[in-house]
C-alpha positions as CSV (number, residue, x, y, z in Angstrom):
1,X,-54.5,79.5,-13.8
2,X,-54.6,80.0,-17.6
3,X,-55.8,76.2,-18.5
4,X,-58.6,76.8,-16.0
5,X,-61.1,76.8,-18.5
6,X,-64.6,75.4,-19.7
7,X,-65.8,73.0,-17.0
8,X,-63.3,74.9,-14.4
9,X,-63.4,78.4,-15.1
10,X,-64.3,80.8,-12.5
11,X,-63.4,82.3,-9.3
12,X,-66.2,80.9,-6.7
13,X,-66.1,77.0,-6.5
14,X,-69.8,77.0,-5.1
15,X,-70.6,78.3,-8.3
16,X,-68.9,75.7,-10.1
17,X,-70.4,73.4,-7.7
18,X,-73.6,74.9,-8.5
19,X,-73.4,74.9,-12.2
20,X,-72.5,71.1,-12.3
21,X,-75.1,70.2,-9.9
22,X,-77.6,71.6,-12.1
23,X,-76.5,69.8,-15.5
24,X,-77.0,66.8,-13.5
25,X,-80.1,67.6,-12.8
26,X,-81.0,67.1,-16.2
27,X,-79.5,64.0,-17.0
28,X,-79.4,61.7,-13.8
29,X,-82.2,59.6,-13.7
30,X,-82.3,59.6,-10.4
31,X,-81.0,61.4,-7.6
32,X,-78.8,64.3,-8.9
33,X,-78.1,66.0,-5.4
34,X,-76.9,62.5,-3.8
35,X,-73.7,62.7,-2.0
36,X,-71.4,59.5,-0.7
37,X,-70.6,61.1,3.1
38,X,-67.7,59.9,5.1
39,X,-67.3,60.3,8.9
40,X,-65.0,58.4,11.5
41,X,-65.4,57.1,14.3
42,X,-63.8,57.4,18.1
43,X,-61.5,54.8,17.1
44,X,-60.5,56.1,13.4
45,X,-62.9,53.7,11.6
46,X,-64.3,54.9,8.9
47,X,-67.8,54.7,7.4
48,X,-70.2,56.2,4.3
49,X,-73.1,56.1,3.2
50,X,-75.5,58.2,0.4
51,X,-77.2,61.1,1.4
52,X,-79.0,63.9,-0.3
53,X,-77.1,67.2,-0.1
54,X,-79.9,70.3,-0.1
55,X,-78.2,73.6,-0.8
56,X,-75.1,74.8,-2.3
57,X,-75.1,78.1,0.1
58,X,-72.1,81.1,-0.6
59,X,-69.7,78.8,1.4
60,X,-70.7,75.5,2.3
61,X,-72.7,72.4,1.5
62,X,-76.0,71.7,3.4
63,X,-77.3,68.3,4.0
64,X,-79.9,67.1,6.8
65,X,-80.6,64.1,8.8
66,X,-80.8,62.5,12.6
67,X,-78.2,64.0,14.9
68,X,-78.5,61.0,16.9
69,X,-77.5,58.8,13.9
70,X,-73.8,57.0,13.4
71,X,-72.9,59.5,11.1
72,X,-74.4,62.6,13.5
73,X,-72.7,60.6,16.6
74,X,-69.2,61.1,14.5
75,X,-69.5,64.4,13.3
76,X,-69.8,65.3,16.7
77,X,-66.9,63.4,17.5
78,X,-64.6,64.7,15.2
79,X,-65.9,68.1,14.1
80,X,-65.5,66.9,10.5
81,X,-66.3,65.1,7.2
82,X,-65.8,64.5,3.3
83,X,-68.1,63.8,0.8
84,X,-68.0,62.8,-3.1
85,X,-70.7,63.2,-5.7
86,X,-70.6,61.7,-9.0
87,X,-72.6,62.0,-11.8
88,X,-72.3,58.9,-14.5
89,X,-74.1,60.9,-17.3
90,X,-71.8,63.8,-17.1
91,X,-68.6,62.0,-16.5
92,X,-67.5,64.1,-13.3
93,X,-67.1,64.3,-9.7
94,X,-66.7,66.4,-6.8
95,X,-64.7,65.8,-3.7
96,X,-65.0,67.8,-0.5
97,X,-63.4,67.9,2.6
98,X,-64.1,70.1,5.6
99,X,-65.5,71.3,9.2
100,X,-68.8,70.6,10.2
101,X,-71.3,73.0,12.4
102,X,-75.0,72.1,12.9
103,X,-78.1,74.2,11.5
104,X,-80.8,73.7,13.4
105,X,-82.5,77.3,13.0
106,X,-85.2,78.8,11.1
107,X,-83.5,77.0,8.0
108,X,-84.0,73.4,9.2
109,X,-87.4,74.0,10.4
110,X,-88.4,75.6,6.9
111,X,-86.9,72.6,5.1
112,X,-88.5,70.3,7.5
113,X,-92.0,72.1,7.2
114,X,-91.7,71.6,3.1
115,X,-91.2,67.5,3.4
116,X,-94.0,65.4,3.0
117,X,-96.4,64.7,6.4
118,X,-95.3,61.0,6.4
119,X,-91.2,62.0,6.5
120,X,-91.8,64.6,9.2
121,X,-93.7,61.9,11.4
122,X,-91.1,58.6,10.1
123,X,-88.1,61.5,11.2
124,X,-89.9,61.7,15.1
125,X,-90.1,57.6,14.5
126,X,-87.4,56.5,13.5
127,X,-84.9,56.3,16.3
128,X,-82.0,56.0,13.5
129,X,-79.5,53.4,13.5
130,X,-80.8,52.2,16.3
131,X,-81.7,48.4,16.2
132,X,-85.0,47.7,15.3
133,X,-87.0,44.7,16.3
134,X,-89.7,44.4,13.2
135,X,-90.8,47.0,10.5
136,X,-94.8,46.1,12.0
137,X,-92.7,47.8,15.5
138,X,-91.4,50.9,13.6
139,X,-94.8,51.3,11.4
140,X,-96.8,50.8,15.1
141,X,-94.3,53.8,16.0
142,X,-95.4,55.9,13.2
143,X,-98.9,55.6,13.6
144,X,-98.9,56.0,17.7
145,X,-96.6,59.7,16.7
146,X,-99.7,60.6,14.3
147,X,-102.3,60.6,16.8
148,X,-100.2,62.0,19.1
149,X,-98.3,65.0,16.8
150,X,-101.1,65.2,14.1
151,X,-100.9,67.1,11.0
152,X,-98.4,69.4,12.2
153,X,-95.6,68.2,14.0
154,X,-92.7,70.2,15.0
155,X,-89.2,69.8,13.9
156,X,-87.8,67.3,16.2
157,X,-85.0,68.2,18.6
158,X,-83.0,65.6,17.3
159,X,-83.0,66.3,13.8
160,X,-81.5,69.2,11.6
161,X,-79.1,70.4,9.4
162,X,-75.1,69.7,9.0
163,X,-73.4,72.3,7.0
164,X,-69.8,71.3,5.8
165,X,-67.5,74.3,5.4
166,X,-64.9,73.4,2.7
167,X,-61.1,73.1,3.6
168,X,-60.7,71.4,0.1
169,X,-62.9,71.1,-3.1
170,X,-62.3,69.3,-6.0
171,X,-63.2,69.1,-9.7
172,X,-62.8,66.0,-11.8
173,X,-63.9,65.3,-15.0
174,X,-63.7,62.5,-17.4
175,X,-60.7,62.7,-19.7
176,X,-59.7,60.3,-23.4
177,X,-57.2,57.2,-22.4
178,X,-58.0,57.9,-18.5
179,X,-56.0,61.5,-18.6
180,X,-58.2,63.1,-16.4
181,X,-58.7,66.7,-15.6
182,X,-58.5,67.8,-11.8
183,X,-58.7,70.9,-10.1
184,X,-58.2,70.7,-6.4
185,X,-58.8,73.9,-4.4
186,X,-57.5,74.4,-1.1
187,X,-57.3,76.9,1.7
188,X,-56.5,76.8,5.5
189,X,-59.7,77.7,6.8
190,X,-62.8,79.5,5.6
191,X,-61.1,82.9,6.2
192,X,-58.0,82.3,4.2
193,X,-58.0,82.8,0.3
194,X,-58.3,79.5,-2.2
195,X,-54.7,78.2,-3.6
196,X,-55.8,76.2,-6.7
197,X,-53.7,73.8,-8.6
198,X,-54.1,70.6,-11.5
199,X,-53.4,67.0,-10.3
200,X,-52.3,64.6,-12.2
201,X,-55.1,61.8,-13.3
């Protein structure tokens, strides 16, 4: 597309993806890799809340957290999710919607191996949104797991990786009397070849 320039140029939209993730990464005070996820439910409901996305791979977008969570509890419903992050300093966004499949291999347990000792022991803890009767109950939890696991727990069975494969990407960006520039990319599945086109603001 010949006005597919600056900001949007390129062929790989992970590498556009990339590129923006790591402006923000110098100006975001805080948080630069947080995503606002979106599942549904069994009856169509849906919900979101902020996560931190952990890799930009060749062809999808990594996060981690509790399978048995609400949001892990609808991805396995539905097979599927979207997500939006959006950096104030910068002025842009991305939007992504796709297929979700579960990595709980060598790559979760290396990312779980490199987090702190207390968010590998608060992961076996927590049993995540789950009612909980008291923060004294859930800190009692934590240190009962410690003796018990001790300086080296194991990844826990219930918790991993969720990679969204992209159906649809897109790029926004910040444009004078609200004329935005977007750049949505599509394609049928992760097989089939990107169709690119500008929206309107």
């Amino acid at each position: 597309m010949s006005d597919r320039t600056g900001l949007f140029a390129g062929d790989d939209p992970f590498e556009i993806a990339r590129a923006w993730l790591t402006e923000a990464e110098a100006s975001e005070v805080n948080d630069p890799n947080a995503i606002a996820l979106s599942t549904v439910d069994a009856q169509g409901m849906p919900n979101a809340r902020m996560v931190l996305l952990k890799e930009i791979e060749a062809d999808a977008f990594v996060f981690y957290t509790n399978y048995d969570s609400r949001k892990g509890q609808e991805i396995a419903i539905s097979g599927k999710a979207a997500f939006v992050m959006h950096w104030k300093s910068l002025h842009r966004q991305i939007r992504v919607r796709g297929t979700v499949t579960r990595e709980e291999g060598e790559k979760a347990d290396a990312y779980y191996a490199s987090r702190s000792l207390k968010s590998r022991l608060g992961a076996w803890a927590s049993r995540q949104s789950e009612p909980l009767g008291s923060r004294t109950e859930l800190m009692a939890e934590v240190a009962r797991l410690t003796t018990k696991l001790g300086t080296h727990p194991p990844r826990p069975p219930f918790w991993g990786g969720f990679r969204i494969t992209p159906t649809e990407i897109e790029f926004w960006a910040d444009g004078a009397f609200r004329l935005h520039d977007r750049f949505r990319w599509e394609r049928e599945d992760e097989n089939s070849a990107w169709n690119i086109n500008r929206l309107n603001p």
